[in-house]
C-alpha positions in Angstrom: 0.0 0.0 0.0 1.0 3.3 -0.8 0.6 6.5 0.9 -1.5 7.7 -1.9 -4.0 5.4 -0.7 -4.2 6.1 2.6 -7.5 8.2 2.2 -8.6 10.0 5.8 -12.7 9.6 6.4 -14.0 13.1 5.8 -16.3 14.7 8.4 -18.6 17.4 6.5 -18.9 20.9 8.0 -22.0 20.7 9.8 -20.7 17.6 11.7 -17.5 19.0 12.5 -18.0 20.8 16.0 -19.7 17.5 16.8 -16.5 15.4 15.4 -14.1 17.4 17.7 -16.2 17.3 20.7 -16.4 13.3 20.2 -13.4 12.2 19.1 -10.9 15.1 19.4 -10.2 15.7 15.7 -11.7 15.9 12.4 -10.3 15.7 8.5 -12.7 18.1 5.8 -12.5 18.5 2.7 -11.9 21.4 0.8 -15.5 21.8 -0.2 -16.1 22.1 3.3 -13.5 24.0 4.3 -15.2 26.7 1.4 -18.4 26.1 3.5 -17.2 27.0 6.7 -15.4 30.2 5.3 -18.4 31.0 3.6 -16.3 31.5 0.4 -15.9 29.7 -3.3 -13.2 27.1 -3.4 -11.9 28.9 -6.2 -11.1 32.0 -4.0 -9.5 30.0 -1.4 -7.3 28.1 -4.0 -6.1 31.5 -5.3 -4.9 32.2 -2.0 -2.0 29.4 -2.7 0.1 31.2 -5.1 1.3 33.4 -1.9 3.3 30.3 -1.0 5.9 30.9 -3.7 8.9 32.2 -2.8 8.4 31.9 1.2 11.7 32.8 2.9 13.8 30.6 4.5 13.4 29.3 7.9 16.7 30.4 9.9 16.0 28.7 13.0 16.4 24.9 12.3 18.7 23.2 15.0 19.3 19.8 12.5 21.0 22.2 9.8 18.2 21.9 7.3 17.2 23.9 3.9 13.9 22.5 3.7 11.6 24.9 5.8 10.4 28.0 4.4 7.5 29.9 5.9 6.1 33.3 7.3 4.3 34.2 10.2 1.3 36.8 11.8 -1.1 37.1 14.6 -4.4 37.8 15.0 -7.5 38.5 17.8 -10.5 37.3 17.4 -13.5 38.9 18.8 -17.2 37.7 16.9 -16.8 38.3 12.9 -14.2 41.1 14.1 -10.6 39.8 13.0 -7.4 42.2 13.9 -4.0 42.0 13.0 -1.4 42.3 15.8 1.8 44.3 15.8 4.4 41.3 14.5 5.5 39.5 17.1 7.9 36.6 17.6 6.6 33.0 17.4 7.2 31.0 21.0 6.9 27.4 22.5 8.3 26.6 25.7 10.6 23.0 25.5 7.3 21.0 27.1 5.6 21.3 23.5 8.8 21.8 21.2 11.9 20.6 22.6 13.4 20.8 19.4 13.0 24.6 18.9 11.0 25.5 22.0 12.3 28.2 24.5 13.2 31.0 21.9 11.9 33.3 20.1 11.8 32.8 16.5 11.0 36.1 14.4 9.9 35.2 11.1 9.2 37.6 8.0 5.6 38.6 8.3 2.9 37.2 6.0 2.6 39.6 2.9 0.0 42.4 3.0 -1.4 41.2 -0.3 -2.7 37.8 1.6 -3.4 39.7 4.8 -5.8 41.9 2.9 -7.7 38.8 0.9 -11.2 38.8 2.0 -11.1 35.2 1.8 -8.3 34.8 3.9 -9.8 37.1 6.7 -13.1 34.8 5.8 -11.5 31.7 6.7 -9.7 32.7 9.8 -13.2 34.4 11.0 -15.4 31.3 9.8 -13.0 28.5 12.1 -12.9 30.9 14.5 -17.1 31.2 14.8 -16.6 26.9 14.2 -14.2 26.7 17.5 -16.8 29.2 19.5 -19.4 26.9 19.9 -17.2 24.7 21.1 -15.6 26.9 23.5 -17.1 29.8 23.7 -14.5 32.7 24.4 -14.5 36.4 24.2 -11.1 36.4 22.1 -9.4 33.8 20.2 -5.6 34.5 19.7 -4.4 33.2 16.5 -1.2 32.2 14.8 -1.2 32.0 11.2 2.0 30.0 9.5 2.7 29.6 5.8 4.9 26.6 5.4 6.5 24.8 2.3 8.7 22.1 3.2 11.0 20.7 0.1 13.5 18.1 -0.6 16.7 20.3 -1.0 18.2 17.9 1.2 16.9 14.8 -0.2 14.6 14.8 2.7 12.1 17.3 3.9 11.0 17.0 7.6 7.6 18.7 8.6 7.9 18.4 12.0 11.3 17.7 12.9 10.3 18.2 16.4 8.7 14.8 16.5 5.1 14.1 17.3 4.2 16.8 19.5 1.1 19.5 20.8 1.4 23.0 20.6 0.3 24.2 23.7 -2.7 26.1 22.1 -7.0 25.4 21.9 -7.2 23.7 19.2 -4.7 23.4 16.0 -5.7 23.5 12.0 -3.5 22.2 9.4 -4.1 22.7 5.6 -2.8 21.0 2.7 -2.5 23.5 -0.1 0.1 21.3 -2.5 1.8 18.2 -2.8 4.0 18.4 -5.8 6.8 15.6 -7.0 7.5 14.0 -4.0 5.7 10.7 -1.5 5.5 10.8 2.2 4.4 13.2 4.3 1.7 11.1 5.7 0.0 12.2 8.8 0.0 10.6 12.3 -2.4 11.8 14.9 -2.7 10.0 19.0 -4.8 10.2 21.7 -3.0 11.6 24.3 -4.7 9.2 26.7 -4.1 6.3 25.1 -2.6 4.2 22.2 -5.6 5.0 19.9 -4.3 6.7 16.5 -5.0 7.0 12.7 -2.5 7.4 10.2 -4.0 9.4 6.8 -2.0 11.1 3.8 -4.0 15.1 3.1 -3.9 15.3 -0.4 -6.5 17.3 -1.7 -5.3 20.9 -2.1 -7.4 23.3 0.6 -8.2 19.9 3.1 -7.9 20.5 6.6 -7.5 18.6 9.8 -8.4 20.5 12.6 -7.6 18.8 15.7 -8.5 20.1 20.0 -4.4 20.5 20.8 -5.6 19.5 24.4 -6.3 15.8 23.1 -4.2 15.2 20.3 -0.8 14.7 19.5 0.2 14.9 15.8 3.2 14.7 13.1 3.9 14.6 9.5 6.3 11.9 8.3 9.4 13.2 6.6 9.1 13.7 2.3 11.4 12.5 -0.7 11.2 13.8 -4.2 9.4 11.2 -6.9 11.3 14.1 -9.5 14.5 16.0 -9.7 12.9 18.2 -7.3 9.3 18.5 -4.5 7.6 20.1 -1.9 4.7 19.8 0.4 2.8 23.4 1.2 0.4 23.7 4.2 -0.9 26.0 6.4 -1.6 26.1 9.8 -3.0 27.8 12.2 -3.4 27.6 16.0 -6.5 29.2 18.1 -6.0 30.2 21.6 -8.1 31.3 24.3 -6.0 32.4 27.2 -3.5 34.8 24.9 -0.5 34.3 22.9 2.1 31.8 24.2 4.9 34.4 25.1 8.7 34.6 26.5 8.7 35.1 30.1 11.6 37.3 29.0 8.9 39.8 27.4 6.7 40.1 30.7 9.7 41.3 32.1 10.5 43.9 30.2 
């Protein structure tokens, strides 16, 4: 068997607060994921051609060249969706002993994509998805634009391992898949052996998993070509503020 084959089961978007509450996670597809945003899937795919030329990710502790990505933060309030000042991106070594424990400042997501109404759509829609789950005054969000590629040979995902976040509840995207195999996803109970191993390949499908419950990682990718990469998205909703330094509360 292939990873190609490995096909997640879909959960559609009006079963999806009902998915997470149950079972801790759910996989939609894109068609759903358009629902929820309460945008075409044709919008939403035009969103993807802000992953090309990403920069460089200068903070990888195993040496890599396969990481590129940018970064913002948002609050949450209702429909209301505003930008924050940029601000480094943070883990403490309990969720990312890999990187955890510094402060990572990467180049900000482009103004063009910040300014998409169907990128402010989607944030706003998981956001309203997330409230009746947990229903907060302010979600703090963390948007990340990642292409992993196979400069190396080998393209790691997650090269912190399988792993939480340390957030409310975590949403990864596939946006492309292009010229490589691997990168098959592994999500676990974090109270038990239970898990489910599924390859996204559907540009614009999401899992979207309660960080609380679930532990999750991508396996590593190798080029089928000369050359590949893997594109996603993620973003992590929180309800008790951004996960900081403790060096910046003491300033």
């Amino acid at each position: 068997m292939t990873n190609a084959t490995l096909a997640p089961p879909l959960t559609s978007a009006n079963e999806l607060a009902q998915a997470l509450s149950s079972q801790g996670y759910a996989v939609v597809s894109a068609e759903s994921v358009a629902e929820i945003s309460q945008v075409s899937l044709e919008n939403l795919q035009s969103l993807t051609q802000f992953w090309e030329g990403l920069p460089r990710d200068p903070y990888l502790k195993d040496g890599g060249r396969y990481r590129f990505r940018r970064h913002a933060s948002y609050e949450i309030k209702g429909e209301h969706l505003h930008i924050v000042p940029h601000r480094a991106h943070w883990q403490s070594v309990n969720y990312n002993a890999l990187h955890g424990g510094i402060e990572r400042w990467f180049e900000p997501v482009q103004a063009a994509l910040l300014n998409d109404p169907a990128w402010q759509s989607l944030l706003v829609g998981l956001a309203q998805v997330l409230s009746g789950l947990k229903p907060v005054t302010t979600w703090f969000v963390e948007t990340h634009q990642f292409r992993i590629d196979t400069t190396d040979g080998i393209g790691r995902p997650t090269p912190e391992g399988a792993h939480r976040d340390g957030v409310d509840f975590v949403a990864v995207f596939l946006l492309d898949r292009v010229g490589i195999k691997g990168g098959e996803t592994r999500i676990f109970d974090t109270n038990g052996s239970a898990g489910l191993r599924f390859t996204l390949a559907q540009p614009w499908s999401l899992l979207l998993m309660n960080d609380e419950r679930m532990i999750h990682e991508s396996t590593p990718i190798q080029p089928l070509e000369e050359y590949g990469y893997r594109d996603t998205l993620v973003l992590t909703y929180r309800s008790n503020g951004f996960q900081d330094s403790p060096n910046l509360s003491q300033q």
